[in-house]
N, C-alpha and C positions, 0 to 999 in steps of 0.2 A: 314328213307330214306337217301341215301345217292349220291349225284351226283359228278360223279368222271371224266366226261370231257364234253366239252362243242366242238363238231366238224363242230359246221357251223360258229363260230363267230372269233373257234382261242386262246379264250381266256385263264387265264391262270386256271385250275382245282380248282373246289369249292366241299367242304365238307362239309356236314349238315344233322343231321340225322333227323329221326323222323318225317319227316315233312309231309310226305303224311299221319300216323297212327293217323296223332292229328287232320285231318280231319275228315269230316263226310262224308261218302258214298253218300250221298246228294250231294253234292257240287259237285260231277260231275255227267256229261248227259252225256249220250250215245250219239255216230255222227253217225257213220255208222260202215263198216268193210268189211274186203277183204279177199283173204283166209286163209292169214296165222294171218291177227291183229285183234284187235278190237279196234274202238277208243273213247274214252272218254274226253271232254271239263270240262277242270274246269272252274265253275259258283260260285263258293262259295264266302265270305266275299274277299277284297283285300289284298291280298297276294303277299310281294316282288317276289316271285321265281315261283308262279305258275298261275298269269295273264296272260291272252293269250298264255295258255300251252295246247295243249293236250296229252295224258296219251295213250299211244298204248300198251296193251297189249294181248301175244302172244296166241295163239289159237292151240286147239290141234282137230284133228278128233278121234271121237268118236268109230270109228273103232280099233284104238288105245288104248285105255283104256281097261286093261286086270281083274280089280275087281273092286268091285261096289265100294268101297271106295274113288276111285281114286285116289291110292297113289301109284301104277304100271302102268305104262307105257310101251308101246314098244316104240322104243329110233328111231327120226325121225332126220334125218342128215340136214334135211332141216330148221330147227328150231334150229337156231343159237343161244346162248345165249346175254343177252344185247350187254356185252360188245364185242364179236364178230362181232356183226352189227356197233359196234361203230368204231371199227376196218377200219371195210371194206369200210364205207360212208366216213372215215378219209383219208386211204391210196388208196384208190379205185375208189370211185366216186368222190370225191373232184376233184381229179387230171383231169378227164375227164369234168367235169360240172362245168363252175366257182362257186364262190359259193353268187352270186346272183341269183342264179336261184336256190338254196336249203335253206330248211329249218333247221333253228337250230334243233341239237337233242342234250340232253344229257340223259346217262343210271341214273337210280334208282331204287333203292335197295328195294322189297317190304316186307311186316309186312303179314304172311300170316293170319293171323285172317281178318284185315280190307280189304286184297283181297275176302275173301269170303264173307265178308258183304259184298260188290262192286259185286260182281256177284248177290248175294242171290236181292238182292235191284233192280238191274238194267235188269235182262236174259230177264225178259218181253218185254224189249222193244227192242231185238234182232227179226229180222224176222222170221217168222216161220219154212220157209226152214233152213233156216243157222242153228235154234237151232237142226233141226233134223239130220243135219253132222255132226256138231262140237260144241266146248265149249272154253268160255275163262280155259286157263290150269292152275288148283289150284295149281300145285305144283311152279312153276314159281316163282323166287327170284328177278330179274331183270326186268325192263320194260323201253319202251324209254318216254321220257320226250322231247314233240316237241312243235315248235309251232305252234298255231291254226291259218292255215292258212285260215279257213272257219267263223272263226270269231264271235261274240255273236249280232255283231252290219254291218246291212250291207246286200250286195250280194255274194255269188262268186259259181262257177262253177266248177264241176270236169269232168275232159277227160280223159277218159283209149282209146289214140290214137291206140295203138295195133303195130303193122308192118309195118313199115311205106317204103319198098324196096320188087322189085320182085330181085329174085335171078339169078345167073349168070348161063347162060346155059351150061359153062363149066363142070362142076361137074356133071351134073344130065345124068339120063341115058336115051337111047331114048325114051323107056318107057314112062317115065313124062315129057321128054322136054318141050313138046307140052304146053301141061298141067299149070306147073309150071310157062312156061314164060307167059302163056296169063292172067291170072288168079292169082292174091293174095293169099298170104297162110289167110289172115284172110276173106277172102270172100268164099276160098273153104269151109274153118275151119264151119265157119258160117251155110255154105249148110250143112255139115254132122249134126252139132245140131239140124237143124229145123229137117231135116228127122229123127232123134232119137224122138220126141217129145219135145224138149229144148225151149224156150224161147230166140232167137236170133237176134240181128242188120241186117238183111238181105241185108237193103237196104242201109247199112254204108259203104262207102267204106276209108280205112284210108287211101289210094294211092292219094284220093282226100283233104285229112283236109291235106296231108303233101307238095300238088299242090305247094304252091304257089297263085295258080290260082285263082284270085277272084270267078268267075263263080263254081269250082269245090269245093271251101271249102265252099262258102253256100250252095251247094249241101250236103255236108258231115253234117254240122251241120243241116240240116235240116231234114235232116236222122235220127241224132242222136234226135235232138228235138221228132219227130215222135213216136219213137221205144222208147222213155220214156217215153211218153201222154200214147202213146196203150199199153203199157206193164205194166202202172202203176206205175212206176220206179224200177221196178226188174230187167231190165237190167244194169249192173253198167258199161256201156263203156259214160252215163251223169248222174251225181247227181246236184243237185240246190240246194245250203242249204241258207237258208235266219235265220240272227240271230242266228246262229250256228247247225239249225234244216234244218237236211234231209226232202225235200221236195218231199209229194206223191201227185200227182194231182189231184188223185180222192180223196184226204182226206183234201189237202190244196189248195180248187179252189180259195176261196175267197182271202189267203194272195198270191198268186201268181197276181189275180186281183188287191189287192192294193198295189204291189210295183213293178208294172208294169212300173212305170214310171223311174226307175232305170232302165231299160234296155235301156233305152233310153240316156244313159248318154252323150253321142255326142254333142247332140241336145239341145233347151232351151225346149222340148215339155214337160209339167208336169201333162198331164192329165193322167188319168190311162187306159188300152187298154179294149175295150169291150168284147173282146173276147179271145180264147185260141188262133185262128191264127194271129190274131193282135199278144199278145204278143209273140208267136212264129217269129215274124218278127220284133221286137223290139229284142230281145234276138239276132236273127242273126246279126241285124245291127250295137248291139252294139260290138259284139264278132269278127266279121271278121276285123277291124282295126289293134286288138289285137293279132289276130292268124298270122296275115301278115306281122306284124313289128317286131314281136316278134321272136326272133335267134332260141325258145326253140326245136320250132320242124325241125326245119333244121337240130339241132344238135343231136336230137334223130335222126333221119332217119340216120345222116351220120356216130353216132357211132353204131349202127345197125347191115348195111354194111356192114363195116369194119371190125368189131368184128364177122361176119358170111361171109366172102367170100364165102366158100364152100356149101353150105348148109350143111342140115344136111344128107343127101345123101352123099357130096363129105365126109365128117368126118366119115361116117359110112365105108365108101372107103378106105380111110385113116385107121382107126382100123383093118381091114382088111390085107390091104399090110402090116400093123406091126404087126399080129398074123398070118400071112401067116402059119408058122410052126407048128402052136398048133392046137390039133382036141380032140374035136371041138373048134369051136372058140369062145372066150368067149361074150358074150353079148358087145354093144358098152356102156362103161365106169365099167363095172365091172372086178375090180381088185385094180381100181386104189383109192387111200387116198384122201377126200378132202382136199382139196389145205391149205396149212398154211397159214398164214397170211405173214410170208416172202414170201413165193412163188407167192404169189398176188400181194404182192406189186413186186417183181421183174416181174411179168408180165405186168404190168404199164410199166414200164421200156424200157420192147422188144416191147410192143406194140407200145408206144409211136416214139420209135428209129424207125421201121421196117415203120411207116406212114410218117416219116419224109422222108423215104428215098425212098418211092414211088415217079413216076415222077407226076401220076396222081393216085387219091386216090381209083379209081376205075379200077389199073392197077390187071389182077388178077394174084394170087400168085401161087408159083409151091411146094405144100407143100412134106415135104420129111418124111418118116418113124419116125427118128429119132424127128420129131418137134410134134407127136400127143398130149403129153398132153399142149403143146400150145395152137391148133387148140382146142382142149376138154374146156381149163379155155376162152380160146373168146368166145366160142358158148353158154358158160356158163352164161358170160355175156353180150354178147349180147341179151341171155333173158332176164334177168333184166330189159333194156332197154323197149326188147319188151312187156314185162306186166307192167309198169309203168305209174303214171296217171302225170295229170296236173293239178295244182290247177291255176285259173285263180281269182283276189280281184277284186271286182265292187264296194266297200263300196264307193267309190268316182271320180272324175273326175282325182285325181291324186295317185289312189290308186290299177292301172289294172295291178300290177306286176303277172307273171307268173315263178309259180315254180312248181319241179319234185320231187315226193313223191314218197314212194314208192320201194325205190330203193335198197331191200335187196338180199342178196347173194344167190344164187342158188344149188341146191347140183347136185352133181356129179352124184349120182346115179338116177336124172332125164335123163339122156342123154339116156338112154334105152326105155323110156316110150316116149322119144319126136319122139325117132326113128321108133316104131312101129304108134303111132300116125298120125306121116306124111304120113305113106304109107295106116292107112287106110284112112285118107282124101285125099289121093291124088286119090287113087283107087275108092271112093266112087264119086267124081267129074268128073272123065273119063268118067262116064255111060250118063253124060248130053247130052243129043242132043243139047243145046243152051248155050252155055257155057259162061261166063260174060265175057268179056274183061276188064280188068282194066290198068291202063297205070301208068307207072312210070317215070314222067318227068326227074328224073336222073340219070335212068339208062343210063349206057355207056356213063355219060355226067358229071362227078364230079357232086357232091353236093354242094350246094349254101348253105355258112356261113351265111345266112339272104335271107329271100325272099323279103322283100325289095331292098334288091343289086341289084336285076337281075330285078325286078318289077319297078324299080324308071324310 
C-alpha cells in the first residue's frame, strides 16, 4: 500500500507500502455501500495508519463485465481512479465545503491477491440485491483510505438529503412549468419508482429536512424514520449504524431497544424506550437540534442552486442554441471530453467569481451559446451535491458533528440519461389528478447561510 496525499487534513504526503497486504482480510467489516463504493471498517489489532479508517472500494456493474474471468471490462468514465477522486475532493469540493464538514481521504495502492481474499471473505455480507447488479471490481489498484465516520463505538446516522431547491421557472417550458414549480424533482422522482414496482421514500419530502422549519424537518425525519421501519432498511435515503454495524430493524430490534437511550442525548433521561415509536421520537428529538444548527444543509441546498440555475431543461435549451447548425443534433453532452482536472479547477474559479458578482444569489443568469460547457461542468456538479449523504456522530454529548460523504465526480456522459430521465418523470407526474405541493422556503428569497440565522 501506498498513501500519497492526505486532502482533508492538508498535511504534508506520507509514503508506506505494504500495509494493507500484511493485514488479514478479517480485520475489516463490511459498513454498507452506494452505487458506485463499497465500504469497509478496519477492526483489526491497533494500527498507527488505519484506526478509525474506513477502506472504500470501487464497484463495478456486472453488466459491464465482458468474460467470466473478469479481467475485461467495458471502460465506465464515471469510475474515476483513486487518485482522480483525490483530485477533485482537493481542488473541487474542498474549495466549496470547508473542511470541517469533510472527511479525511487519502488514495491507497491495492495488492490484488489480498483484494480478492477481501471480496472472496466478505460478498456474503453484501445485500442480495446489490450482489445481483454489481461487484466490488477485482481489477482496481487504487482505493480511498477515509475516515470512519460511523465509528466501532457509539451512534451515528446517515442522510442521503436528495434535492434540496425547486427550480426556477425561467428555463422550463410551458409544458412542465406547472409541474416543475409545484412539485420536487425528488417527490416526482419517487412517484415514478413506486409506480415501476421500486421500493421508495414516498412520504419524504427533502424541501422539508432542508425547511429550516422545526415543524417541517420533524415531518421529514419522521418520514425518513418511517420508510426505514417499513422497508426494512433497503431504502438508503436513513441508515443507523450503531458500533460500526449497518442497522436492519427487523434483524436488530433488540440492540436498537438497548441503546435507545442515546437518542436521547439532550436530556438526563437513561432509561431505554419501550417501543419502536418511543424510540422513533427519541431519534427525532435528538436529531432536529442538530439538523437546525447545523450550516450543512443550507449549504447543500444553496450550492445546488447555484450550480443548476437552469434546470436541466434550460441546458438541454442551451445544447441546442449551440448545435443549432448540426442535423441532427447531437445528444445533450455527447461530443464533449470529460473535463481535466485543470478545467475543474478553473471552473472553481468562474464559479466562484460569477457568485461573487451576483447582487442576490438567486438573481437568474442569461446563459449565452458560447458558456455551454460551463453550464454542462455546474449541472455536473451540482449532482454531486444532489446525491450526497450526511453522516451525522451521536457517540456523545459533544461528539454530534455533521459531515458530507460521498462527494465523487460525475461524468459527462450522464447528462443525456439525466435528460431523458427528467422528462419521463415529469411526464409520468402530469397524469396525477392530486398532485403533491411541496414548498421551497428559498426560492426567490436567497438562501440562508445557517438556519439558525434566520430561526434565532
Amino acid at each position: 500500500m501506498q498513501i500519497q496525499s492526505d486532502v482533508g487534513a492538508g498535511e504534508v504526503a506520507t509514503t508506506i507500502f505494504h500495509v494493507l497486504s500484511q493485514t488479514s482480510p478479517e480485520y475489516w467489516r463490511y459498513v454498507a455501500e452506494g452505487g458506485a463504493t463499497c465500504v469497509f471498517s478496519y477492526i483489526g489489532p491497533p494500527h498507527s495508519m488505519l484506526d478509525g479508517t474506513v477502506l472504500r472500494l470501487r464497484k463495478i456493474r456486472k453488466d459491464q463485465i465482458l468474460d467470466a474471468d473478469r479481467t475485461t471490462v467495458m471502460c465506465d468514465p464515471n469510475e474515476a481512479p483513486g487518485d482522480a477522486q483525490l483530485f477533485f475532493q482537493r481542488n473541487v469540493i474542498q474549495r466549496l465545503v470547508p473542511p470541517e464538514h469533510l472527511p479525511r481521504l487519502e488514495i491507497v495502492h491495492l495488492d490484488q491477491t489480498w483484494l480478492n481474499q477481501l471480496i472472496q471473505l466478505h460478498d456474503e455480507a453484501r445485500p442480495p440485491l446489490r450482489r445481483l447488479k454489481d461487484e466490488i471490481d477485482r481489477r482496481s489498484t487504487t482505493a480511498i483510505l477515509a475516515t470512519d465516520l460511523v465509528r466501532q463505538e457509539g451512534l451515528a446516522v446517515e442522510i442521503k438529503p436528495k434535492w434540496g431547491f425547486l427550480p426556477s421557472a425561467t428555463y422550463l417550458s410551458p409544458q412542465t412549468r406547472t409541474v416543475k414549480m409545484r412539485t420536487c424533482r425528488f417527490c416526482m422522482h419517487t412517484h415514478l419508482r413506486s409506480a415501476q414496482g421500486e421500493k421508495a421514500a414516498t412520504e419524504y419530502c427533502p424541501l422539508d429536512l432542508y425547511s429550516c422549519d422545526e415543524p417541517r424537518v420533524r415531518r421529514s425525519l419522521h418520514a425518513l424514520w418511517e420508510h426505514w421501519v417499513g422497508n426494512d432498511g433497503e431504502i438508503n435515503n436513513l441508515r443507523i449504524f450503531v458500533k460500526g454495524k449497518n442497522i436492519v430493524p427487523s434483524q436488530d430490534a433488540e440492540k436498537l431497544h438497548a441503546i435507545s437511550g442515546l437518542f436521547d442525548v439532550a436530556s438526563d433521561t437513561s432509561h431505554n424506550a419501550s417501543s419502536l415509536d418511543e424510540i422513533r421520537n427519541r431519534f427525532i428529538d435528538t436529531l432536529i437540534p442538530i439538523v437546525l444548527h447545523s450550516p450543512v444543509l443550507s449549504l447543500l441546498s444553496r450550492l445546488q442552486r447555484t450550480l443548476d440555475p437552469l434546470d436541466v431543461e434550460g441546458l438541454a435549451g442551451l445544447w441546442s442554441r449551440a448545435h443549432s447548425e448540426l442535423t441532427p443534433e447531437p445528444s445533450l453532452g455527447q461530443g464533449l471530453a470529460e473535463p481535466s482536472e485543470q478545467l475543474w479547477a478553473h471552473f472553481v474559479d468562474e464559479y466562484n467569481t460569477r457568485l461573487a458578482s451576483l447582487e442576490k444569489e438567486y438573481d437568474e443568469p442569461r446563459p449565452q451559446a458560447h458558456e455551454l460547457e460551463y453550464y454542462c461542468m455546474a449541472y455536473m456538479l451540482s449532482a454531486t451535491f444532489k446525491d450526497c449523504s450526511i453522516i451525522i456522530n451521536l457517540a456523545g454529548k459533544d461528539a454530534k458533528s455533521v459531515k458530507v460523504i460521498d462527494l465523487d465526480v460525475k461524468s459527462i456522459s450522464r447528462l443525456e440519461k439525466w435528460d431523458k430521465l427528467d422528462r419521463e418523470i415529469v411526464s409520468k407526474y402530469a397524469m396525477l389528478d392530486t398532485p403533491k405541493t411541496c414548498v421551497d422556503r428559498w426560492a426567490k428569497g436567497g438562501q440562508a447561510e445557517q438556519c439558525n440565522a434566520l430561526d434565532a
